[in-house]
C-alpha positions as CSV (number, residue, x, y, z in Angstrom):
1,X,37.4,87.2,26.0
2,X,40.7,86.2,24.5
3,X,43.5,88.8,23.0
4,X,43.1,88.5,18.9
5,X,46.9,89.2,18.7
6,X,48.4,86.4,21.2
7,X,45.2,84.5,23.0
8,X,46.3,85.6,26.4
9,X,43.0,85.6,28.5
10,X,44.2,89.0,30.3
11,X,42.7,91.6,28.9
12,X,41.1,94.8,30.7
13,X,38.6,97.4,29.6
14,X,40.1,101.1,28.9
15,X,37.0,102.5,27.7
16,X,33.2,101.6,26.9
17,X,30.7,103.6,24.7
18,X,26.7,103.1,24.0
19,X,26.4,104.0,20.7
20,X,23.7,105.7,18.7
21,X,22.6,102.2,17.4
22,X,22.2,100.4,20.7
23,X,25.4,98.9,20.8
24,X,28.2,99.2,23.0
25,X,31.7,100.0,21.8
26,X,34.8,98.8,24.1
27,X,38.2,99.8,24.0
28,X,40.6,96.9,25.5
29,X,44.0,96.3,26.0
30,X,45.9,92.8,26.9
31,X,48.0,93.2,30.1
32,X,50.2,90.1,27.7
33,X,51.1,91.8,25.0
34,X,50.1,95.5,25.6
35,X,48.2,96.1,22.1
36,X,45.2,97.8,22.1
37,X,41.8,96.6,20.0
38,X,38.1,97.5,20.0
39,X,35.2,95.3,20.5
40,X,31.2,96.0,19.9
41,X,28.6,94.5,21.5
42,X,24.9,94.2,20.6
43,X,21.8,92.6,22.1
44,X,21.0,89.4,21.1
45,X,18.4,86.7,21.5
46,X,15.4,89.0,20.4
47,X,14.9,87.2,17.0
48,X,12.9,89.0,14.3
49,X,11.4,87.5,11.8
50,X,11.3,88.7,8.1
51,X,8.3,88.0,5.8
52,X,9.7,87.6,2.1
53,X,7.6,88.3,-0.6
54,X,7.0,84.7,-1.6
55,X,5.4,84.2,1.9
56,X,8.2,82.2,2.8
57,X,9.7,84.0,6.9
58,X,13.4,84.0,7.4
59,X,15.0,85.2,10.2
60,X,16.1,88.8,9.9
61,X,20.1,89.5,9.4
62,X,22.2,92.8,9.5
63,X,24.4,91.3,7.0
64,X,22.5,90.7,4.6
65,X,22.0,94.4,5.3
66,X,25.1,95.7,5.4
67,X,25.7,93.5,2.3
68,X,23.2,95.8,-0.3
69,X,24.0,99.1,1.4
70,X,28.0,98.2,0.9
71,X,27.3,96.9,-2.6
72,X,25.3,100.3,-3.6
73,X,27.9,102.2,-2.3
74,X,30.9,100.6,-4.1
75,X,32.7,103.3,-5.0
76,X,31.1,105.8,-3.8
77,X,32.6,108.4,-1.2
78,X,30.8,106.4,1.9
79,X,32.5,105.2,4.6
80,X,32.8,102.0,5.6
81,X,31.4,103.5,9.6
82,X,28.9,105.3,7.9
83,X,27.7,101.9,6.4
84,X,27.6,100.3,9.5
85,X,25.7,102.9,11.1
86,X,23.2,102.9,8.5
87,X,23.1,99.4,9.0
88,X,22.7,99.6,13.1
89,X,19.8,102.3,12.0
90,X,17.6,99.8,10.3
91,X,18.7,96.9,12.5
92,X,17.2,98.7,15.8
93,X,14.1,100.4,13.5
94,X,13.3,96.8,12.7
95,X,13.5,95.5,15.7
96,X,11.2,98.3,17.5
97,X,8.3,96.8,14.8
98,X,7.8,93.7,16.7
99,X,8.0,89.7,16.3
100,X,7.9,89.9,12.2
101,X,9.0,92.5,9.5
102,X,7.6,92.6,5.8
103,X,11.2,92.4,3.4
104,X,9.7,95.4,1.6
105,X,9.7,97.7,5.0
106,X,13.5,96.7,5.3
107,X,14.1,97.4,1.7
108,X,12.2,101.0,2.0
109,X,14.8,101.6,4.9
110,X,17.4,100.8,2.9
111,X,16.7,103.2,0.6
112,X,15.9,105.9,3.3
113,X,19.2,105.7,4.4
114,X,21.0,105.6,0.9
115,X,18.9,108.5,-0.4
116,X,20.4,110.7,2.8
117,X,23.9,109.1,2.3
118,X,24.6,109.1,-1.7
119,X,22.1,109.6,-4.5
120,X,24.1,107.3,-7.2
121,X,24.4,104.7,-4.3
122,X,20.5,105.4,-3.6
123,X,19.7,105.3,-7.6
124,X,21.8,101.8,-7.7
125,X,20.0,99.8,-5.0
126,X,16.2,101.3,-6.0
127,X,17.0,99.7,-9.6
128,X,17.5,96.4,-8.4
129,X,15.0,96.5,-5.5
130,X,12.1,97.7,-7.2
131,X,13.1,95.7,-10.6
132,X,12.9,98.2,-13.2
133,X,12.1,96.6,-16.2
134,X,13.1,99.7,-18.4
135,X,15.0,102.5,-19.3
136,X,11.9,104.8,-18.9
137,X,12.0,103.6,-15.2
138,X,15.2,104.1,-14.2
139,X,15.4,107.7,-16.2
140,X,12.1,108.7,-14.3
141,X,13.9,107.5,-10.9
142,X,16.9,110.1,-12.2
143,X,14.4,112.9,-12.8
144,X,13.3,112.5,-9.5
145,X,16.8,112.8,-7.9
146,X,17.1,116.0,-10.0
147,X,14.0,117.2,-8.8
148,X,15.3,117.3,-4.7
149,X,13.1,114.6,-4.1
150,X,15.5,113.0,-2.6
151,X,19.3,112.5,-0.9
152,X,22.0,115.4,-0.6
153,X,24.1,114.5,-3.5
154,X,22.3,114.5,-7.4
């Protein structure tokens, strides 16, 4: 581990967290340069494979995650560690499913997540994810917000 600030290789642990998600949050400091900076660290090599709808298998990525949920939030009053977290949610649900995931399982816990986190963020990804070809489908999805069905915030 090298300091991001000036490279110096001496660098000591101050303080290490396990997180909700199954990662493990460090607090470091440089003994070079004295500034302080934070590092997470999370299992890998336990590859999980994602079955697209085309049939086509892709390995699975918490970007491409943290991508939607940060796109159907734009703008909305969610945090940026609140994304993450959502995000480190559905990465360690996935992995507890086994060697291979369906794409529509990942989107559905997506949209968990959203619908507890922000109903207009929530609203915004189910539109694109289940391809709403009209009006009437997206108003019904509205009605149902209205109705309690789901998320806090209508």
């Amino acid at each position: 581990m090298k300091c991001p600030y000036c490279q110096s290789g001496d660098i000591v642990v101050k303080d290490s967290r396990d997180m909700d998600s199954g990662t493990i949050m460090r607090r470091r400091r440089c003994l070079s340069c004295s500034r302080k900076f934070t590092t997470h660290e999370r299992i890998s090599g336990i590859e999980v494979s994602v079955r697209k709808k085309d049939g086509r298998t892709e390995l699975f990525d918490r970007s491409k995650v943290l991508a939607g949920i940060i796109k159907a939030c734009e703008k909305r009053p969610v945090g940026t560690e609140d994304m993450n977290e959502m995000a480190d949610r559905i990465e360690a649900k996935v992995r507890n499913v086994g060697d291979c995931v369906e794409s529509s399982r990942i989107g559905e816990l997506v949209m968990v997540e959203l619908a507890r986190a922000d109903s207009v963020a929530y609203i915004r990804f189910a539109s694109v994810y289940k391809e709403f070809g009209s009006p009437r489908e997206f108003m019904s999805m509205v009605s149902m917000m209205k109705g309690g069905k789901r998320g806090r915030r209508a």
